[in-house]
N, C-alpha and C positions, 0 to 999 in steps of 0.2 A: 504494500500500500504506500511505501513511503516513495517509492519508486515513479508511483504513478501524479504522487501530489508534487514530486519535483519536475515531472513533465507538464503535468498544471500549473505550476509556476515560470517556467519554460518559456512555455505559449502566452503566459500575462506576461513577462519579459519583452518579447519580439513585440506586443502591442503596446504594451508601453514606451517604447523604442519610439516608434511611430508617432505616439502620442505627445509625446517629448520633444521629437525633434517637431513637431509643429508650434508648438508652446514658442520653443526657441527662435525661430521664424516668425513670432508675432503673431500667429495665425489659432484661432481656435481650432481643435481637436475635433473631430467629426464624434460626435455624441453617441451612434452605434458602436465605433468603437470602443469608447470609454464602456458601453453597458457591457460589451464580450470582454475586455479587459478585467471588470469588477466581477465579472458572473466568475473567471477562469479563476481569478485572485481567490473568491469566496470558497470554490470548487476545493482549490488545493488546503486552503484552512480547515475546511469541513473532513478535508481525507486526514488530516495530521492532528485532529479534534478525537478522532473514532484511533488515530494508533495512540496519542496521550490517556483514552478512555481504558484501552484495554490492560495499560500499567506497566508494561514491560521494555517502556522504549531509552533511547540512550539519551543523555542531559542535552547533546547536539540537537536533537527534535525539539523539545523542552524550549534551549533559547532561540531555534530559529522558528520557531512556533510565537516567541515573546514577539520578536523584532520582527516578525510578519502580519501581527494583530498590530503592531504601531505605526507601520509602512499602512496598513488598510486604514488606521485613521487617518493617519496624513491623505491618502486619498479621498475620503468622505470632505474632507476639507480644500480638496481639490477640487472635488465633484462641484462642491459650492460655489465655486467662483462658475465655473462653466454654468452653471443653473443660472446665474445670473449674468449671463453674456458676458462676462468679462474675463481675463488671461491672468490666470493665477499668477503669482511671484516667482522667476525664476528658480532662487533662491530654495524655495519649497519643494520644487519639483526638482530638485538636485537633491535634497534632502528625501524625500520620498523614495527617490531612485536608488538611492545609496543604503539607506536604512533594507530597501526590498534587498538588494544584491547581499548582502552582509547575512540577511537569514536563509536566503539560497542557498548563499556560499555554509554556511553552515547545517543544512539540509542535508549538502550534499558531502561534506563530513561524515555523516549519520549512514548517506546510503552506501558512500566506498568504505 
């Protein structure tokens, strides 16, 4: 399972790529995207929810499980700006991107 929530996180990677480099370009983020984005992000959280649930996972799940519920609210507060037609803060979305890489990267600790 853990396997499959870092290929879920994978796939919200490439589209946050996406997402990002249009931010950075001044340009709002096409809004289908952000929903497959958050749907993929929630996707991988829910799989790595059910292997923290079952008790037997290693402390790498644990914190990239931490730093990928804080990456998902920094997004919820992404989301927000785009609700409101306006280009979130660089700043943010550099913070967001880094915070998500940091719990992949430790994810993927967990699955090698």
């Amino acid at each position: 399972m853990l396997t499959y929530a870092l290929l879920a996180f994978a796939v919200a990677a490439v589209g946050g790529l996406v997402l990002a480099s249009r931010v950075l370009r001044a340009r709002l983020a096409p809004w289908p995207l952000s929903l497959i984005h958050a749907g993929v992000g929630a996707l991988g959280l829910a799989l790595l929810i059910a292997v923290l649930v079952q008790g037997n996972a290693p402390a790498a799940v644990t914190t990239a499980f931490a730093l990928l519920v804080v990456a998902a609210l920094g997004g919820f507060f992404l989301a927000s700006f785009h609700l409101r037609g306006r280009l979130p803060p660089v700043a943010v979305v550099v913070i967001h991107a880094g915070v998500a890489a940091a719990g992949v990267l430790a994810l993927l600790s967990a699955v090698l």
